[in-house]
N, C-alpha and C positions, 0 to 999 in steps of 0.2 A: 334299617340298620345294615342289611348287608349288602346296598349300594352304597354307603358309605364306606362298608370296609372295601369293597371292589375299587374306590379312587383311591383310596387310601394305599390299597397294593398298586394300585397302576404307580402312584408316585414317586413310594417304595423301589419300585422296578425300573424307573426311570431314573434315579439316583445309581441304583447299581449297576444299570448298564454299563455305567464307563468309569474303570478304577482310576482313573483320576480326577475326577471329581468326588468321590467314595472318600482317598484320601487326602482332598484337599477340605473336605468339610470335617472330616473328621482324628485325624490324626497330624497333618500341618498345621493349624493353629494352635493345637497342644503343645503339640514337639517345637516348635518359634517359642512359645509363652516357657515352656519348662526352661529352653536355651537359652532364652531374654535375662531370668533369674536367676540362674548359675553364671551366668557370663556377668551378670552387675557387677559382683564384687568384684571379679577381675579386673573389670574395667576402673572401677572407681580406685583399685590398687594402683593397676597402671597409672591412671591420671596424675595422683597422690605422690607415688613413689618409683615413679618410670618403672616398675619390674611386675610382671604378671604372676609370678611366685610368692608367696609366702613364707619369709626368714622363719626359725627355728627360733624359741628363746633361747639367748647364749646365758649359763647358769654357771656363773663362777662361784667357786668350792660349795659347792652347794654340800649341806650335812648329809644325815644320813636318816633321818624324819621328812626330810623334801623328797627325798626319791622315796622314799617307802609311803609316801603322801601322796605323789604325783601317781605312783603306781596303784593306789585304791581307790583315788576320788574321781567320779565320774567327771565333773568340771576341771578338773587338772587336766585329765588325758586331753582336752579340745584342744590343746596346744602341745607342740613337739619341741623337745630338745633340746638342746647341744651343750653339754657340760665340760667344763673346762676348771682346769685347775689357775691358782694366780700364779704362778710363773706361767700356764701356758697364757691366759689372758694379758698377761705384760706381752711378751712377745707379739701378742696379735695385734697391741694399740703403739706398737714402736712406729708402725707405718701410718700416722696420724689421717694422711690425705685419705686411706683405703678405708680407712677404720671411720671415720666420716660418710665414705660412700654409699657403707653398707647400711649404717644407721638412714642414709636418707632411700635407703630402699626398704628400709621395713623392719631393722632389727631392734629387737628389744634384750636390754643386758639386764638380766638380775644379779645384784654382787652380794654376797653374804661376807659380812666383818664381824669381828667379836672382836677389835680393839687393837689387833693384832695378829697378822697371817699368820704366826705361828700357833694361834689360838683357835681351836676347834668352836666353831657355833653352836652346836649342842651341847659342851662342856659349858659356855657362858650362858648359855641360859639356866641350865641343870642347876648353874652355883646360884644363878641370882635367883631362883625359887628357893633354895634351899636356905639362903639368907631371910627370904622374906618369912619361911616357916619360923625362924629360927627368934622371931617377933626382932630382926632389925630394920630399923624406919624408915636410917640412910642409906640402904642395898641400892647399885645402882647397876645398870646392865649395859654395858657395851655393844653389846649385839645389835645390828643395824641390816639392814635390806635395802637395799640401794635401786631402783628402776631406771634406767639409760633406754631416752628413746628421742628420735628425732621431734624437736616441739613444732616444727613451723606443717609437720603432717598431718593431716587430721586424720587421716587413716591410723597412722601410726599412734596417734594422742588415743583413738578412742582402742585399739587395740592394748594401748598401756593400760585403760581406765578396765578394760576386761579384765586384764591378768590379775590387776592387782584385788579387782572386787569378786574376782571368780577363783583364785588361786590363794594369791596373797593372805587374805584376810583369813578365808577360812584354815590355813596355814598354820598362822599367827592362832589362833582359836583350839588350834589341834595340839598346840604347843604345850599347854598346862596338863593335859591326859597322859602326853606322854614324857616331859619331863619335868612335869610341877614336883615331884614325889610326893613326902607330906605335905606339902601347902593343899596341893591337889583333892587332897580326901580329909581335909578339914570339913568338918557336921557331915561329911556323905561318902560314900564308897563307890568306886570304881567299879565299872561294870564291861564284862568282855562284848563287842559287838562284831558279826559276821561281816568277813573284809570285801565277799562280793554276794550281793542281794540281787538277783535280777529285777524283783519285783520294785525294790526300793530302784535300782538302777534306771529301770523303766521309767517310773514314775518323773526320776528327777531330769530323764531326757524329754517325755513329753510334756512337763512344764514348760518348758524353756520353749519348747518347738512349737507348742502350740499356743504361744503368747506371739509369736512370731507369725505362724502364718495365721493368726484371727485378724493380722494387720494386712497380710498379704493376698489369702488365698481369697475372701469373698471380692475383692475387685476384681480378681483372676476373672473369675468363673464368672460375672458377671457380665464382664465384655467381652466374655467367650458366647455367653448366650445368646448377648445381642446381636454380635459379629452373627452369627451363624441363622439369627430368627430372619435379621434384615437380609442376606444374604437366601434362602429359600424365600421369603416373602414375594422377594424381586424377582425373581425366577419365577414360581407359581403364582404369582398374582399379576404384579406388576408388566413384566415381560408377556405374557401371555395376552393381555387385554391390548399390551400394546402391536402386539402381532394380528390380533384378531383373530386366537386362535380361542379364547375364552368366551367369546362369542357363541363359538362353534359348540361349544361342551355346552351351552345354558338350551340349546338347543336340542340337546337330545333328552331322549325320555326322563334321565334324573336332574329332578328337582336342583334347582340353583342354592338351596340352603343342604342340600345335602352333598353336591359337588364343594363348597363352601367348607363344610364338615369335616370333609374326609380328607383336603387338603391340609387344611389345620391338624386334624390329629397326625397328621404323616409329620408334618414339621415340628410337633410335639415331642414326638417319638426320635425323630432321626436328634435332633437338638438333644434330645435328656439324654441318648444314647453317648450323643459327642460329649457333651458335659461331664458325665462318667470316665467315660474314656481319661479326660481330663487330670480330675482328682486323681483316677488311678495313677497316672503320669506324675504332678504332686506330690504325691503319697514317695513314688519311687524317689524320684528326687532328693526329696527328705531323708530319705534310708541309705542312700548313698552318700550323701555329705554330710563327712566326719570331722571335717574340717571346722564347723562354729567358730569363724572368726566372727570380728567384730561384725561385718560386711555382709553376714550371711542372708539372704530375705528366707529360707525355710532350712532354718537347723535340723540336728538328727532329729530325727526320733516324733515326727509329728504321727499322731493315730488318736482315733475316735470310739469310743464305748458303741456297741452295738445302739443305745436307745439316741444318742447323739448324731449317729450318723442316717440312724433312719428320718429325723428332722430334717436332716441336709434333705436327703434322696425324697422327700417329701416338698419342701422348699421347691426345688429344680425346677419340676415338671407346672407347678401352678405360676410360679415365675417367668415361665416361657410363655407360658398361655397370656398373659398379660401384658409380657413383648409382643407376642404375635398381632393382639389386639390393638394395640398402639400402633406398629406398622400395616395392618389390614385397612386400618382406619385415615393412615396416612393416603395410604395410597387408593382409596373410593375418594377422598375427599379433592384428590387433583388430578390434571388429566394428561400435562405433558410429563413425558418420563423422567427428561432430566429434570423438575420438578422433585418428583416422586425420589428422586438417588438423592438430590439435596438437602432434603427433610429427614430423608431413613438414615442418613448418618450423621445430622446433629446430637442425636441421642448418647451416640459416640462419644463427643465431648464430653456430656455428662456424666457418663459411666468411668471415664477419665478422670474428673476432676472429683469422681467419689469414690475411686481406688487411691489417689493422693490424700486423698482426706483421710479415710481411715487407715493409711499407712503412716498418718503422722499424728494424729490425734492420739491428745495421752489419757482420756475419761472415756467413761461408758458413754451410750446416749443419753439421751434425753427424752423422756416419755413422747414428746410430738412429735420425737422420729418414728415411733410406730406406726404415725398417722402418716410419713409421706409413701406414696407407694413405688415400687421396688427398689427405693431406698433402703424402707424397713427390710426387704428381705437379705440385701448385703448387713444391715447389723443383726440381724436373726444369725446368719450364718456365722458371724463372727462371735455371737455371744456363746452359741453350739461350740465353738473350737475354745475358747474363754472357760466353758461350762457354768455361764452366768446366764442362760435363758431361765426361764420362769415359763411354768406351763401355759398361761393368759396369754403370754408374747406368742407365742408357736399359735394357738389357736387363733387369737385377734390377726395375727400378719398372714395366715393363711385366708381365715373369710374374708377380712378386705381385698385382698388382690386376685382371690377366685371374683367375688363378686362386681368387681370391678372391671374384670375382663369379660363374664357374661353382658353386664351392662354393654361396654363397650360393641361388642358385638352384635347386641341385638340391637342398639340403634343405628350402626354401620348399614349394617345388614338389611334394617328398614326401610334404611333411606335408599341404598340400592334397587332393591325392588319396586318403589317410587320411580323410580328414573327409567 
């Protein structure tokens, strides 16, 4: 054992010598990956609606239950502003060609009507409750919400379809509590609720955030591991046998399975270490944008229960060990180098085309995904942020892919020493 730990710090020591490479395995690929995902939406805005900004909702006469609504409801605040009266909103659409412009860069108009400008919107809904308590059949309510947004956007379409199912609705729902009067407390009685909860606040930001990144974060982290397994691999394996400098270590007093060892555990460690590093990065990300547009890939507020995140931090390290063993195996199996780059990053592809897949798949898995391996382990991680794992899944996705990488190994390793 303590010639394994002795390669193990030579490794170690070899990585730190030189801080650029320190921080290109381990903070570079974070910080690109966190950049990539804040930047989508901008770009995908740009693309959509030529402007990297974000319009404000423009909110004509908006009553006085919308802003005391906007102002307590968690999903309101993800959107910002701009309130305007109907003479100021006439004015602003006299300039038809400007007023166009802005719709095709991203503006969204909410118009409240009660039948008549002159008529307040929480007066006409107040009357048509009042009517309806009053048992008449034929009440009928004028009051209308109007949505204006450019249709040929689809940025803009799906940012309408937010507003209206994230704001709108629950709006509209809030409307009888506060001006049903008696219709309202017909068979039941009204009850006072606290206008800021943290706990509830919490709650309803990390639903939202963590429905979000279970589609985003385990592809993250996945092609971060790989990125980083395949990259040391090639370097301490690969690279070295092709110098004939691995040669030279099988030659001195320790043992070829324990020079072997202690590589491996250094690439374990340094990998689980960047991986971390990673989430942490993630996590920040998340915390800083407050923004939840439609476009977001990791809204506010994503965070994991202590027993949750120790599955993750558990996941990682057996995960790696399993890359490792797929690239170790790659590379004893062939003997020219560019070979050995050719193979170590087709894996790439896949880890690719299983972060698109589960950023766009709308169901759980499927029980036979537990049997593919490190498949399973990006919906393990996804169903941890979900909170839809099952203790069987964590236990079965762990011994298949520990055992699986022992396997791996010892017949690599066999066959090696054959040779």
């Amino acid at each position: 054992m303590r010639k394994i730990i002795t390669v193990f710090r030579w490794e170690i020591s070899k990585l730190f010598s030189s801080w650029k490479r320190t921080v290109a395995l381990f903070l570079l690929p974070a910080i690109l990956l966190m950049a990539a995902l804040n930047v989508f939406p901008l770009l995908i805005n740009y693309m959509s609606t030529g402007s990297i900004s974000k319009k404000p909702v423009t909110v004509v006469a908006a009553p006085e239950t919308f802003r005391k609504y906007v102002d307590e409801t968690v999903d309101a605040r993800v959107f910002s502003y701009d309130y305007k009266t109907y003479e100021e909103f006439a004015e602003m659409i006299k300039d038809k060609q400007a007023f166009h412009k802005q719709l095709r860069k991203g503006m969204l108009v909410c118009y409240f009507y009660a039948g008549d400008i002159k008529r307040d919107f929480d007066d006409e809904v107040r009357s048509y409750y009042n009517e309806i308590s009053a048992e008449n059949s034929g009440a009928v309510s004028n009051a209308v919400i109007y949505v204006g947004f450019d249709a040929n956007s689809l940025t803009t379409q799906a940012r309408a379809e937010q507003f209206k199912e994230g704001v709108l609705r629950g709006y509209q729902d809030s409307l009888i509590d506060t001006l049903g009067g008696n219709y309202s407390v017909v068979g039941s009685s009204l009850f006072e609720t606290d206008t800021f909860n943290p706990v509830t606040d919490f709650e309803d930001y990390r639903t939202t955030a963590n429905t979000a990144a279970s589609r985003v974060v385990p592809g993250v982290l996945m092609i971060m591991m790989y990125y980083c397994v395949y990259s040391l691999v090639s370097d301490m394996f690969a690279s070295e046998r092709d110098r004939g400098f691995m040669a030279k270590l099988i030659m001195t007093p320790v043992s070829r399975r324990k020079i072997y060892a202690g590589k491996i555990l250094a690439i374990n460690v340094i990998v689980t270490c960047s991986t971390i590093v990673t989430m942490l990065l993630l996590f920040f990300s998340s915390w800083i944008n407050r923004s939840n547009d439609a476009m977001s890939l990791l809204p506010f507020g994503m965070m994991l229960t202590p027993s949750e995140l120790l599955i993750i931090l558990g996941c990682i390290p057996i995960t790696i060990l399993l890359m490792t063993a797929v690239c170790i195996s790659t590379v004893f199996s062939l003997k020219r180098m560019q070979d050995i780059t050719v193979n170590l990053q087709l894996p790439l592809i896949y880890f690719l085309g299983d972060f698109f897949l589960q950023m766009f798949r709308g169901s759980r898995p499927v029980t036979l995904e537990y049997f593919i391996p490190l498949h399973n382990s990006l919906e393990l991680i996804a169903e941890t942020f979900m909170a839809q794992n099952k203790a069987w899944h964590v236990i079965f996705i762990y011994l298949l892919n520990l055992g699986l990488a022992l396997l791996i190994f010892r017949v690599t390793f066999r066959k090696e020493e054959l040779q």
